[in-house]
DSSP file (Angstrom, degrees, kcal/mol; ACC not computed):
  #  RESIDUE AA STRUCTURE BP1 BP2  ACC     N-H-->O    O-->H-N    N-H-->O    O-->H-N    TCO  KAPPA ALPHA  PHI   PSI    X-CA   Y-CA   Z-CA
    1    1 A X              0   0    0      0, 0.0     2,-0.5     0, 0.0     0, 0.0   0.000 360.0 360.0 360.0 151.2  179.8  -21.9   42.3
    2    2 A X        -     0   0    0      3,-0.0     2,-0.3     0, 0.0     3,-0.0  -0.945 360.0-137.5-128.0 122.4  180.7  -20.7   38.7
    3    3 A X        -     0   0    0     -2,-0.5     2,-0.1     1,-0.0     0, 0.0  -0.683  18.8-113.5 -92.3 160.2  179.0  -17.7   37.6
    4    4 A X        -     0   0    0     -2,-0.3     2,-0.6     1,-0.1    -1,-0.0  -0.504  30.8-148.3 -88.5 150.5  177.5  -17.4   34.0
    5    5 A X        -     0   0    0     -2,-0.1     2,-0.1    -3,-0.0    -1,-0.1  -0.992  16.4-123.6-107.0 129.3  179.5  -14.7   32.1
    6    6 A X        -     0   0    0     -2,-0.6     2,-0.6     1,-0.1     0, 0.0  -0.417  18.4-148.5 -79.5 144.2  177.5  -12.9   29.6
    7    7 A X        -     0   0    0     -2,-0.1     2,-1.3     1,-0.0    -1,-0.1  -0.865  20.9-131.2-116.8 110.3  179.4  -13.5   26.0
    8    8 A X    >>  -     0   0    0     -2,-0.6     3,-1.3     1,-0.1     4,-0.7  -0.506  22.2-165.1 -91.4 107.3  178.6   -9.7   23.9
    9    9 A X  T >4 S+     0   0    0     -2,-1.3     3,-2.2     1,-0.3     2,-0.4   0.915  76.1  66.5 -48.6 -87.9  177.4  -11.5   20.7
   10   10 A X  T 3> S+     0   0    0      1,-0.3     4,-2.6     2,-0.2    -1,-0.3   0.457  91.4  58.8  -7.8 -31.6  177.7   -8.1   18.7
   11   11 A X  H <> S+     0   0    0     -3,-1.3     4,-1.8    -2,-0.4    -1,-0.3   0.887 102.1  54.0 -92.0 -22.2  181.3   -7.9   19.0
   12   12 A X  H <X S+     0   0    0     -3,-2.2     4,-2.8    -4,-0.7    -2,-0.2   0.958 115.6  42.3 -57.1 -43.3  181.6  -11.3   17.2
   13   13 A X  H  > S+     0   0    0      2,-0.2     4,-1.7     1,-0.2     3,-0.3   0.952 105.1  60.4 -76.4 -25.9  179.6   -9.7   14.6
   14   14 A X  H >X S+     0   0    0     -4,-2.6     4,-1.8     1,-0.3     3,-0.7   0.894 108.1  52.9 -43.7 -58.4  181.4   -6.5   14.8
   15   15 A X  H 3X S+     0   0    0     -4,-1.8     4,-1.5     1,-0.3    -1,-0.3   0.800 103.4  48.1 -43.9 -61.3  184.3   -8.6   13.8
   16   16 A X  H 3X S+     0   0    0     -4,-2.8     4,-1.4    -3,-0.3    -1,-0.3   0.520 108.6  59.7 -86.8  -8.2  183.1  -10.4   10.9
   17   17 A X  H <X S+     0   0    0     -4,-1.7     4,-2.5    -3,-0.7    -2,-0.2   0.980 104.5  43.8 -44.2 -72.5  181.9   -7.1    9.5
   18   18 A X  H  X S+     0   0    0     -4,-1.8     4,-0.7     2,-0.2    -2,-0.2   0.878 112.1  56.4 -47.1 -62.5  185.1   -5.4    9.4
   19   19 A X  H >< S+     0   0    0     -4,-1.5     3,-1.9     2,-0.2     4,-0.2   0.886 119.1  44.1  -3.2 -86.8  186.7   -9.4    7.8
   20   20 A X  H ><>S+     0   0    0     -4,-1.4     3,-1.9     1,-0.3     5,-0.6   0.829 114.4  41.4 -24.7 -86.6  183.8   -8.4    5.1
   21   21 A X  H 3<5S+     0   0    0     -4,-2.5    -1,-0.3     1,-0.3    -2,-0.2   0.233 119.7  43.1 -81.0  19.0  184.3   -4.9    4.5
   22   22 A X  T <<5S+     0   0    0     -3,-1.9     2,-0.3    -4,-0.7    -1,-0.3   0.020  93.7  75.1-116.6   6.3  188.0   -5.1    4.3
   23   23 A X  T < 5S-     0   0    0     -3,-1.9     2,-2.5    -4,-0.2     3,-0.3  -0.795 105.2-116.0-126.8  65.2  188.6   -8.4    2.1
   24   24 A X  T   5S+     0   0    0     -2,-0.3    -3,-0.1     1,-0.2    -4,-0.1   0.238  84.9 121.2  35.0  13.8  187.4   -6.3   -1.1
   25   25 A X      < +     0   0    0     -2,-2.5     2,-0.6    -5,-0.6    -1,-0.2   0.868  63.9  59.4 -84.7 -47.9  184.3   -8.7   -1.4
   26   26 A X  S    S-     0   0    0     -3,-0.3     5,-0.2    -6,-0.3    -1,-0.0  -0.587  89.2-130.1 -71.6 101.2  181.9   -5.9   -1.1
   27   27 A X     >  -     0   0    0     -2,-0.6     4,-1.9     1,-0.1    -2,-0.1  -0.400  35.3 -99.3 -65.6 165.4  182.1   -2.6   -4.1
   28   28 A X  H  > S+     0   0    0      1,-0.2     4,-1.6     2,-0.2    -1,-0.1   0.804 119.5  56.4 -38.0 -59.0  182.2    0.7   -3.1
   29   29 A X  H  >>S+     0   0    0      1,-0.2     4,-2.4     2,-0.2     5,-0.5   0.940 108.7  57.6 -50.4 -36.2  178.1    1.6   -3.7
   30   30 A X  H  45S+     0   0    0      1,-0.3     4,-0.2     2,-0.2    -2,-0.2   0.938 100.2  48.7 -59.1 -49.2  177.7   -1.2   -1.4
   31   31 A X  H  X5S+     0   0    0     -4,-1.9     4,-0.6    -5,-0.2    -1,-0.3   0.830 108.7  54.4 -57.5 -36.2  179.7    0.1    1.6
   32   32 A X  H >X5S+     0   0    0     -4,-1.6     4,-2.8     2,-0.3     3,-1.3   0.963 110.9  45.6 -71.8 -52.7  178.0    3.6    1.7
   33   33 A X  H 3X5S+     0   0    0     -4,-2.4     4,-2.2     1,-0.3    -1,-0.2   0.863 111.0  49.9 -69.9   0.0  174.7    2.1    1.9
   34   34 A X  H 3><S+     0   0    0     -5,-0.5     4,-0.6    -4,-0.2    -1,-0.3   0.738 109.0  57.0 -95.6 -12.1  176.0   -0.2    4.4
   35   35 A X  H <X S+     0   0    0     -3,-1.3     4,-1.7    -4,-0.6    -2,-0.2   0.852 109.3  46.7 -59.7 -56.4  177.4    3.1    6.1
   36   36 A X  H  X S+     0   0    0     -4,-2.8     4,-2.1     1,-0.2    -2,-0.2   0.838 106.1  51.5 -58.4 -41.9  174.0    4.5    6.2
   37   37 A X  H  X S+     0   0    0     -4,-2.2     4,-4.0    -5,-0.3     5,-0.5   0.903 115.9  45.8 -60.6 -32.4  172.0    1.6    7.5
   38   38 A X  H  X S+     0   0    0     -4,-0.6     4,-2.2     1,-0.2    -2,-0.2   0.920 106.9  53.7 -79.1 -19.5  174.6    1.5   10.5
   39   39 A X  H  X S+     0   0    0     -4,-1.7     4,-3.5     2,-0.2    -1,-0.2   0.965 112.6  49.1 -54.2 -52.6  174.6    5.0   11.0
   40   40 A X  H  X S+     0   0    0     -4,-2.1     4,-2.9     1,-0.2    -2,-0.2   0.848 112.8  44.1 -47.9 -49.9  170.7    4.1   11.2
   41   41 A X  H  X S+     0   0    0     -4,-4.0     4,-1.7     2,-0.2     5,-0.5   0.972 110.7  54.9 -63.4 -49.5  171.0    1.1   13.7
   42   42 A X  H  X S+     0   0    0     -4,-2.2     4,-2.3    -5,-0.5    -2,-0.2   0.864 104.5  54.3 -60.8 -34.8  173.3    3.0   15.7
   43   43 A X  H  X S+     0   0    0     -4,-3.5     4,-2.3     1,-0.2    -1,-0.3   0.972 112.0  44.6 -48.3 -58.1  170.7    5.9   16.0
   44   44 A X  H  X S+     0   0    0     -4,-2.9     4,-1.1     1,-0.2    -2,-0.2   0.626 107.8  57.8 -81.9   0.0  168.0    3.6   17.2
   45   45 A X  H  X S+     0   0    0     -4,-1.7     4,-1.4     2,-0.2    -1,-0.2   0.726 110.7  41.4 -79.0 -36.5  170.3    1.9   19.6
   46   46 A X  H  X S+     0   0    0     -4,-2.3     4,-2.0    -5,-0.5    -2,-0.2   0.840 112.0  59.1 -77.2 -24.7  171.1    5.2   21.4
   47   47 A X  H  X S+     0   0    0     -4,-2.3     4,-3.7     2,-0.2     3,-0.5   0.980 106.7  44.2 -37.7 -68.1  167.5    6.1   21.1
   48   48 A X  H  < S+     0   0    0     -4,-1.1     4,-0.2     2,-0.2    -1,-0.2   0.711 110.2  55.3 -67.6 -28.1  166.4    2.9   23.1
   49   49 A X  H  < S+     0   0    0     -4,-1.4    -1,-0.2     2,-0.1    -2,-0.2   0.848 113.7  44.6 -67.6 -29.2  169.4    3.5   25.9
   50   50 A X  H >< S+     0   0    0     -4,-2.0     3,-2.4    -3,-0.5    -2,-0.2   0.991 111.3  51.1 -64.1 -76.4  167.8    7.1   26.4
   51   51 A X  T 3< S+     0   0    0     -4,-3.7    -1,-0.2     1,-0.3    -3,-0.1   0.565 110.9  46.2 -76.8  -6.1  164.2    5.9   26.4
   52   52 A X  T 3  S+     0   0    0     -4,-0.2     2,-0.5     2,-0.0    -1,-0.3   0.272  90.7 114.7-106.1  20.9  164.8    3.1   29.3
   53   53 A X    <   -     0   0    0     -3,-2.4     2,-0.8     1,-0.0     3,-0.1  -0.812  53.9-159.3 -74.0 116.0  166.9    5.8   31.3
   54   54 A X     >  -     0   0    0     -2,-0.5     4,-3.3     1,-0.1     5,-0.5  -0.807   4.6-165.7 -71.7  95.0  165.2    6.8   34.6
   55   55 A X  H  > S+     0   0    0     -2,-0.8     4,-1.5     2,-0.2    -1,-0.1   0.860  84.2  65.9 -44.8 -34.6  166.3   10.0   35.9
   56   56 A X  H >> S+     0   0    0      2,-0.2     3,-4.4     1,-0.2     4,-1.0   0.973 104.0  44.1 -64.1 -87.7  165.1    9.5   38.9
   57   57 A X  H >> S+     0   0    0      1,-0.3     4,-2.6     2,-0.3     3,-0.9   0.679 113.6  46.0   8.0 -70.7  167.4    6.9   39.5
   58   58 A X  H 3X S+     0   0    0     -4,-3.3     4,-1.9     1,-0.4    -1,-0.3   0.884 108.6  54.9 -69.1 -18.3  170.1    8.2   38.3
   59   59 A X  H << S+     0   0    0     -3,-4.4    -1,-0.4    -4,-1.5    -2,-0.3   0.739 107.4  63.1 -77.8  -3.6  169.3   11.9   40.3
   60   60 A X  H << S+     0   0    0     -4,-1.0    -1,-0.2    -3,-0.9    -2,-0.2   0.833  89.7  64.0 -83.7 -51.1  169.2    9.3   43.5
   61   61 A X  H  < S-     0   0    0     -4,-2.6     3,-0.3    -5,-0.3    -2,-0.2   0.959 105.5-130.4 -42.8 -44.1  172.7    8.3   43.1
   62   62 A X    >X  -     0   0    0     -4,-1.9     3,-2.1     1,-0.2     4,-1.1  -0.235  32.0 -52.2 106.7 142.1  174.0   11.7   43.8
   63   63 A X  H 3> S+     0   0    0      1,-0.3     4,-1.4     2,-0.2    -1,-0.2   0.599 115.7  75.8 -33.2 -35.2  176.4   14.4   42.6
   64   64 A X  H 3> S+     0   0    0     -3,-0.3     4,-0.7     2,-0.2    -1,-0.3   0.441  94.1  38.3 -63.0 -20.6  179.2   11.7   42.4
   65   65 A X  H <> S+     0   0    0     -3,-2.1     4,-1.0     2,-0.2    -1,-0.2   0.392 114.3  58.6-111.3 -23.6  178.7    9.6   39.6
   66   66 A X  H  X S+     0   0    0     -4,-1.1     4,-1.0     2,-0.1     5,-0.4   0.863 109.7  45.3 -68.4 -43.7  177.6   12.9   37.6
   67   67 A X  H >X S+     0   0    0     -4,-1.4     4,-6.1     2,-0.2     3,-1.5   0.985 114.1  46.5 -70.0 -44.9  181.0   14.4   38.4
   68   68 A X  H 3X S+     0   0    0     -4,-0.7     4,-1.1     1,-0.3    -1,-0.2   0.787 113.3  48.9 -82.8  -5.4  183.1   11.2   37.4
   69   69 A X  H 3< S+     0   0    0     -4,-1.0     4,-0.4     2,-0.1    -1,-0.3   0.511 116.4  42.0 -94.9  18.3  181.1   10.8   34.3
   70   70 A X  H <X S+     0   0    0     -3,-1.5     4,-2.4    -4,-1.0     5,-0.2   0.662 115.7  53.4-106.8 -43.0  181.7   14.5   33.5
   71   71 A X  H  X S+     0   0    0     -4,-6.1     4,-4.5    -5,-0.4     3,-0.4   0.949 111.9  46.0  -7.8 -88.3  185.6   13.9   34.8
   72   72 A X  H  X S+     0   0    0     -4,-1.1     4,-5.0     1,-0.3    -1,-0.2   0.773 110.2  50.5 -26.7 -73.9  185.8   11.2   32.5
   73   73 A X  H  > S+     0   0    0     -4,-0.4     4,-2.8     1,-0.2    -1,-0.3   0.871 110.8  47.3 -53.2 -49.2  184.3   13.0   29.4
   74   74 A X  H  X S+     0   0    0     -4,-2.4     4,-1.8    -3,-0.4     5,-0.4   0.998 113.3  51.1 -75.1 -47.0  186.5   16.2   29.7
   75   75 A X  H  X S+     0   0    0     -4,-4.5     4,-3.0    -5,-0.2    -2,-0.2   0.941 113.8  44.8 -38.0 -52.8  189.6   13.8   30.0
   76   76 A X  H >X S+     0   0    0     -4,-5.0     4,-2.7     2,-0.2     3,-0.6   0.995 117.1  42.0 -44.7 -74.7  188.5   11.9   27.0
   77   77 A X  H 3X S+     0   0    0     -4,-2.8     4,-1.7     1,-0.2     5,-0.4   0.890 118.1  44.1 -35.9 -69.5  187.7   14.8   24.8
   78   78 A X  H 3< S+     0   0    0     -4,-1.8     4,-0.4    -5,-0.3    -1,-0.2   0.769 114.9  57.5 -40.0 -37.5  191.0   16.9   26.0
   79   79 A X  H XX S+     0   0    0     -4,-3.0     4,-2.1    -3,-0.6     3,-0.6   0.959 109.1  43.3 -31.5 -80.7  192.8   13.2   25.4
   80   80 A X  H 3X S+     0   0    0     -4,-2.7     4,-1.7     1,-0.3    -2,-0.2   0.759 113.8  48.5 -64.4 -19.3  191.6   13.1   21.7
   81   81 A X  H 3X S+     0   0    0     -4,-1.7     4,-1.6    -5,-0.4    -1,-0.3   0.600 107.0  52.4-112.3   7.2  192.3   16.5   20.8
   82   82 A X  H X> S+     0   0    0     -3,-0.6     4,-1.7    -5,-0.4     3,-1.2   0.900 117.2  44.5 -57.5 -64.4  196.1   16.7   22.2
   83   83 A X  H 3X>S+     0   0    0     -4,-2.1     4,-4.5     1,-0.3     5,-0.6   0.865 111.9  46.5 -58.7 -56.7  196.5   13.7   20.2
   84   84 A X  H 3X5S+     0   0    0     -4,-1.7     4,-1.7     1,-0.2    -1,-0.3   0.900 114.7  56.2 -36.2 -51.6  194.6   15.1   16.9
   85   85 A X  H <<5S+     0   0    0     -4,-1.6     4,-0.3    -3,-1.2    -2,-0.2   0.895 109.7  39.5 -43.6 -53.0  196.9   18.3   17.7
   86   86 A X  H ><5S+     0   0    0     -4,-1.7     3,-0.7     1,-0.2    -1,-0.2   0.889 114.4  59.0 -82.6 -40.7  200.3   16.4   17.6
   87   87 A X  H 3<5S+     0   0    0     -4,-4.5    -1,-0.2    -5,-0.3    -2,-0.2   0.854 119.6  24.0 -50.8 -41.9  199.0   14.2   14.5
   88   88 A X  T 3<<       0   0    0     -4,-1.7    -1,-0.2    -5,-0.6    -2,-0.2   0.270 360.0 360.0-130.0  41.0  198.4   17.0   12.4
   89   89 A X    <         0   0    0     -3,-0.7    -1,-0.2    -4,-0.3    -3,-0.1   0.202 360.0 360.0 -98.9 360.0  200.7   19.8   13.6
């Protein structure tokens, strides 16, 4: 049996955004308001992952998946700012 693999459409568009807004096709006013709107989708897309969140759920899992996503986070952060440090030291 062959399982379906889901194919994340968005990054195709992602793609042909950045093509767009990097081929000089686009002026300058054009890109800021196209800055703003995505700033805007991008708001209401984290919106809509918060508002189908069950806490409950997640407080069911248990201390463990809270710890490695707090793990995770302090690596990342500490991660980006070595690197920021060493860039612009």
């Amino acid at each position: 049996m062959r399982a379906d693999v889901p194919v994340p459409w968005f990054a195709f568009g992602f793609v042909g955004m950045v093509a767009v807004a990097s081929s000089g096709l686009l002026p300058s006013p054009a890109l800021g308001a196209l800055a703003v709107v995505a700033q805007a989708l991008l708001a209401a897309a984290l919106a809509a992952v918060g508002l189908e969140t069950d806490l409950r759920q997640i407080g069911a899992q248990g201390w463990r998946p809270f710890a490695l996503g707090a793990a995770a986070t302090v690596f990342i952060g500490g991660l980006a700012l070595v690197l920021v440090m060493l860039t612009y030291a």
